[in-house]
C-alpha positions in Angstrom: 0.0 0.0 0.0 1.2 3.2 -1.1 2.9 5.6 1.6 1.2 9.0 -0.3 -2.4 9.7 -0.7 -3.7 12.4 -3.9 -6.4 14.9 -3.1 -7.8 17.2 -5.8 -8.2 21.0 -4.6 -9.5 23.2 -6.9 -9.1 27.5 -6.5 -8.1 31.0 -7.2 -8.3 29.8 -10.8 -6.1 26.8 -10.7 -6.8 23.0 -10.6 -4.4 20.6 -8.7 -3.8 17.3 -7.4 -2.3 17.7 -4.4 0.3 14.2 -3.3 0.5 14.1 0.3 1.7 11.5 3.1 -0.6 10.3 5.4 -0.1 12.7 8.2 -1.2 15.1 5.5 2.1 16.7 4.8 2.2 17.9 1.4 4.8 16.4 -0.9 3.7 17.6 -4.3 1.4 18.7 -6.3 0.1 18.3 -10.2 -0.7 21.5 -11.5 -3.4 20.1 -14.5 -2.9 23.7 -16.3 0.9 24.2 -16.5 1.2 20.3 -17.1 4.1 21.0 -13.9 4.8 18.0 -11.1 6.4 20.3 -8.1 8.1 17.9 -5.9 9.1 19.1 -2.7 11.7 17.2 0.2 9.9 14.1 1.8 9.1 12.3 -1.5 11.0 10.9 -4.3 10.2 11.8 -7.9 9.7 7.9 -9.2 7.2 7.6 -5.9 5.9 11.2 -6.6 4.6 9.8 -10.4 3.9 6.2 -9.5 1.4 7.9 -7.1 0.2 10.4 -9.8 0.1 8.2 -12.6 -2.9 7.2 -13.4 -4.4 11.3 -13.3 -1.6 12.5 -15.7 -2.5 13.2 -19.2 0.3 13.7 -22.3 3.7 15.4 -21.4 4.4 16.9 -18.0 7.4 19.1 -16.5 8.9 17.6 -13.1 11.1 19.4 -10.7 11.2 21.7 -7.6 8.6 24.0 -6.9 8.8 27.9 -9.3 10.4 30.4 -7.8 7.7 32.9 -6.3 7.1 36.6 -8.4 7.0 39.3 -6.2 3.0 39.2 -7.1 3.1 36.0 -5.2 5.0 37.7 -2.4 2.6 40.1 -2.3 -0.6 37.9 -2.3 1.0 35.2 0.9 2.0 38.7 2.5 -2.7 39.5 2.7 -4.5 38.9 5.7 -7.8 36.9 4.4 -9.8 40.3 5.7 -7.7 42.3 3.4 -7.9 40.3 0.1 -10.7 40.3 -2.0 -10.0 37.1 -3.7 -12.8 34.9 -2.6 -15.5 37.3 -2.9 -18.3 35.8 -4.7 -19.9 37.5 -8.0 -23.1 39.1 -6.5 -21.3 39.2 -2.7 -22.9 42.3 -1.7 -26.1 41.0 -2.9 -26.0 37.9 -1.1 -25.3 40.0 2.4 -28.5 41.8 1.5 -30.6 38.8 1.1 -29.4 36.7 3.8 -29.8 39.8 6.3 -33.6 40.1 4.9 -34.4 35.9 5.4 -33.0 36.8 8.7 -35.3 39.4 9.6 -38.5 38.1 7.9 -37.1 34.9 10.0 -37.1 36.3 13.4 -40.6 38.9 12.4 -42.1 35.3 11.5 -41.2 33.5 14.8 -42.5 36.4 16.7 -45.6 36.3 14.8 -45.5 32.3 15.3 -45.5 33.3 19.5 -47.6 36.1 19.3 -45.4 38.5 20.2 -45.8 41.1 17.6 -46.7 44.3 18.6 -50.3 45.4 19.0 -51.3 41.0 20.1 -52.2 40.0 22.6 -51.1 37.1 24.7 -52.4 33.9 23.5 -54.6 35.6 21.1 -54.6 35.1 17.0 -51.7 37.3 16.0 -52.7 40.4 13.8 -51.5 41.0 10.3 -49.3 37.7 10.5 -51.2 36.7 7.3 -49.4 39.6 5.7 -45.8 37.7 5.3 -45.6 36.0 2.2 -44.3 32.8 2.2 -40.3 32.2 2.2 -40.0 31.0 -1.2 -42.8 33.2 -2.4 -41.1 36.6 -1.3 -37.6 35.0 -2.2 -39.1 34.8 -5.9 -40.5 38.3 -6.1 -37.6 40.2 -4.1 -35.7 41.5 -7.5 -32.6 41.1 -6.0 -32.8 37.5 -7.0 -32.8 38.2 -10.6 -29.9 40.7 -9.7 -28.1 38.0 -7.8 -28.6 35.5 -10.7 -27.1 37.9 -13.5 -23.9 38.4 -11.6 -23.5 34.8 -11.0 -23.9 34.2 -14.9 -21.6 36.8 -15.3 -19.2 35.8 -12.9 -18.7 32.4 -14.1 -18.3 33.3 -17.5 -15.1 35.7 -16.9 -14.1 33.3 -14.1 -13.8 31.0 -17.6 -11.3 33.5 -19.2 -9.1 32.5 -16.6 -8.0 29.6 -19.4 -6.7 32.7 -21.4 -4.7 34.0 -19.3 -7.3 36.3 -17.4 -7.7 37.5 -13.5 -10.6 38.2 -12.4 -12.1 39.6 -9.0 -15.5 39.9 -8.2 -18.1 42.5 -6.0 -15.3 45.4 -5.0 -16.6 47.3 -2.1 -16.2 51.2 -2.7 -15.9 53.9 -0.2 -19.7 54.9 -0.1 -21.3 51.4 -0.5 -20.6 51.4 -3.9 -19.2 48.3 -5.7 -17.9 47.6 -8.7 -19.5 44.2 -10.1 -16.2 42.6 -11.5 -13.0 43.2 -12.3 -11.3 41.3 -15.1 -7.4 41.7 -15.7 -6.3 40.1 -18.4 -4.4 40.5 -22.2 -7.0 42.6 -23.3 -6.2 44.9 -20.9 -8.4 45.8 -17.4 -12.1 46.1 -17.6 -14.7 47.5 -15.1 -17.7 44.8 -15.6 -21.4 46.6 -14.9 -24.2 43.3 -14.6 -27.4 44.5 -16.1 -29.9 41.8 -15.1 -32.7 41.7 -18.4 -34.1 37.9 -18.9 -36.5 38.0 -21.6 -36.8 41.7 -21.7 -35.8 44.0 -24.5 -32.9 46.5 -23.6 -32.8 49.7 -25.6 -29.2 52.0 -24.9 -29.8 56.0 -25.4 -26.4 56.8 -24.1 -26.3 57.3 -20.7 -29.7 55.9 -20.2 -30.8 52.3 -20.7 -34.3 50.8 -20.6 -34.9 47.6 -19.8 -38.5 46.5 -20.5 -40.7 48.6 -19.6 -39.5 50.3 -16.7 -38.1 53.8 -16.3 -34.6 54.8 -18.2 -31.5 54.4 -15.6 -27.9 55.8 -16.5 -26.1 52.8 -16.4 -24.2 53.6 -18.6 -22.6 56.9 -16.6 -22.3 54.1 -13.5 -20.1 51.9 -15.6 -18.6 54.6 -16.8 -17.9 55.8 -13.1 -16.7 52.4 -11.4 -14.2 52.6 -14.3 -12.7 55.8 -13.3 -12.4 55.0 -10.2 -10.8 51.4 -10.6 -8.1 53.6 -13.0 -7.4 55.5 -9.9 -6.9 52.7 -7.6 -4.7 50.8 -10.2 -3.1 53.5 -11.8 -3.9 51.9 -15.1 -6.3 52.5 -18.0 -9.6 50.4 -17.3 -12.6 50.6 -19.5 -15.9 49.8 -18.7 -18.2 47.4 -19.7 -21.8 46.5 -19.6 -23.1 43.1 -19.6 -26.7 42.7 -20.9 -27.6 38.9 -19.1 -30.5 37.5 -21.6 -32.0 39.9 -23.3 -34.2 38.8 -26.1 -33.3 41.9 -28.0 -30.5 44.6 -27.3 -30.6 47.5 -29.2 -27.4 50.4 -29.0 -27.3 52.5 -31.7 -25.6 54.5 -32.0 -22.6 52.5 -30.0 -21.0 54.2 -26.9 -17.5 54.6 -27.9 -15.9 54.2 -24.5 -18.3 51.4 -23.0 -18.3 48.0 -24.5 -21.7 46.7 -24.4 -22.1 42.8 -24.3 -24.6 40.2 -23.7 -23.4 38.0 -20.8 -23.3 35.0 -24.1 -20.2 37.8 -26.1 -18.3 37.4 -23.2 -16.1 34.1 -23.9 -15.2 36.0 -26.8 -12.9 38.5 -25.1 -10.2 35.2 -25.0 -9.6 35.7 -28.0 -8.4 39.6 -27.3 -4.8 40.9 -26.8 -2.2 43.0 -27.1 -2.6 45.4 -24.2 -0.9 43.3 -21.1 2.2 41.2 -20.6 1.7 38.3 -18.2 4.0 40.2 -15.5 1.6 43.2 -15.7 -1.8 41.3 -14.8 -0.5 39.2 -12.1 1.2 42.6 -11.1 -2.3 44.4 -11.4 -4.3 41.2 -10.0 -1.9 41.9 -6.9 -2.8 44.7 -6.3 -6.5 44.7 -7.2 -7.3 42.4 -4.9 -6.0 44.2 -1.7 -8.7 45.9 -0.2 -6.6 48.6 0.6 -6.1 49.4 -2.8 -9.6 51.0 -2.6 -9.8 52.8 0.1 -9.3 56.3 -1.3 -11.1 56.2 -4.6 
């Protein structure tokens, strides 16, 4: 029976295979993307890829563990309240919606006790019949439909990592503002606005965009905003985007020069875009993006 144990450990845009002895130390690891076996002191090599053989697929690089870039330096150097990395898309969102279940939760066992104001002991509880059920106000509440745009945004530039991209999602702003997502990547930096439309035409009047049939908003001067002030914190050009999530028809015409429009489906199509950044500068941006100090004064 074999001394080392593999685990696979996805994260931060990377999946591994992690070769470890059975007190948990960690021997090696199997980085699937690079096609790289890092081998550390504890383990042999031959032991190493007897243990990973039967995951590894085609050619693979063995040897010591890459020297760290100073990006890397920078990201070990983060307290986990300071780095923004594992901030889910629609974070803010989320806070919102699990403060509300919390309060209609405790309004509800009050109600349940009869201890709402204006009942009295014992007695049928007045205007409990005016909470809607859980799942009922859940579906109504259109911060769901926000919430559910930024996840279908946030997983498809969470895709682009592939290509080469960095990505951070839900940056809190001074003010309670936040910017929906940040991707880094050859392209250059973009400042992603989620515009939640499911089966609902969107019509763009630059800065004003209707979706359906409610009043015009300026999203267009928000994304245009967020941008600006994710230039200032990274003291790089970033241009902002809005992305349209299911529309079933998007009309901009004529088309805002500085603010790429997209429908959430256009956005695997920005792997295909380079030119601006060297792989240095986005892990050097991604660094410092995703210090939550880096925000503090924009």
């Amino acid at each position: 029976m074999s001394r080392l144990r593999v685990t696979p450990m996805r994260g931060q845009g990377r999946d591994r295979l992690y070769v470890t002895l059975r007190d948990g130390t960690t021997v090696a690891w199997y980085d699937k993307d690079t096609g790289r076996v890092s081998v550390l002191s504890g383990a042999g090599r031959e032991e190493v890829l007897s243990a990973l053989a039967p995951y590894l697929a085609g050619e693979v690089t063995v040897g010591p563990p890459r020297v760290p870039t100073p990006a890397d330096l920078d990201r070990l150097s983060l307290h986990p309240d300071d780095d923004l990395a594992p901030n889910r898309p629609g974070e803010g969102v989320h806070a919102e919606l699990d403060a509300l279940r919390d309060a209609r939760g405790d309004a509800l066992g009050d109600a349940g006790s009869g201890r709402l104001s204006g009942s009295s002991g014992g007695g049928r509880v007045s205007g409990a019949s005016s909470f809607l059920p859980r799942r009922r106000w859940e579906r109504q509440d259109p911060r769901q439909a926000e919430l559910l745009a930024q996840e279908t945004v946030g997983d498809r530039l969470d895709r682009l990592e592939d290509a080469g991209w960095r990505v951070l999602h839900s940056i809190p702003l001074p003010g309670a503002a936040r910017i929906d997502h940040l991707a880094i990547g050859p392209a250059g930096v973009l400042a992603v606005r989620t515009l939640p439309a499911r089966k609902r035409r969107v019509a763009v009047a630059d800065p004003m965009v209707r979706v359906g049939r409610a009043a015009p908003v300026p999203h267009l001067r928000w994304a245009r905003r967020a941008a600006e002030r994710a230039s200032r914190a990274l003291a790089a050009e970033v241009r902002p985007v809005l992305a349209v999530v299911e529309p079933v028809r998007l009309d901009a015409v004529p088309t805002p020069r500085d603010v790429r429009i997209l429908r959430d489906s256009e956005i695997a199509a920005l792997a295909s875009l380079g030119g601006v950044l060297k792989p240095a500068d986005i892990e050097s941006l991604y660094a410092t993006a995703r210090d939550r100090h880096s925000w503090l004064l924009v």
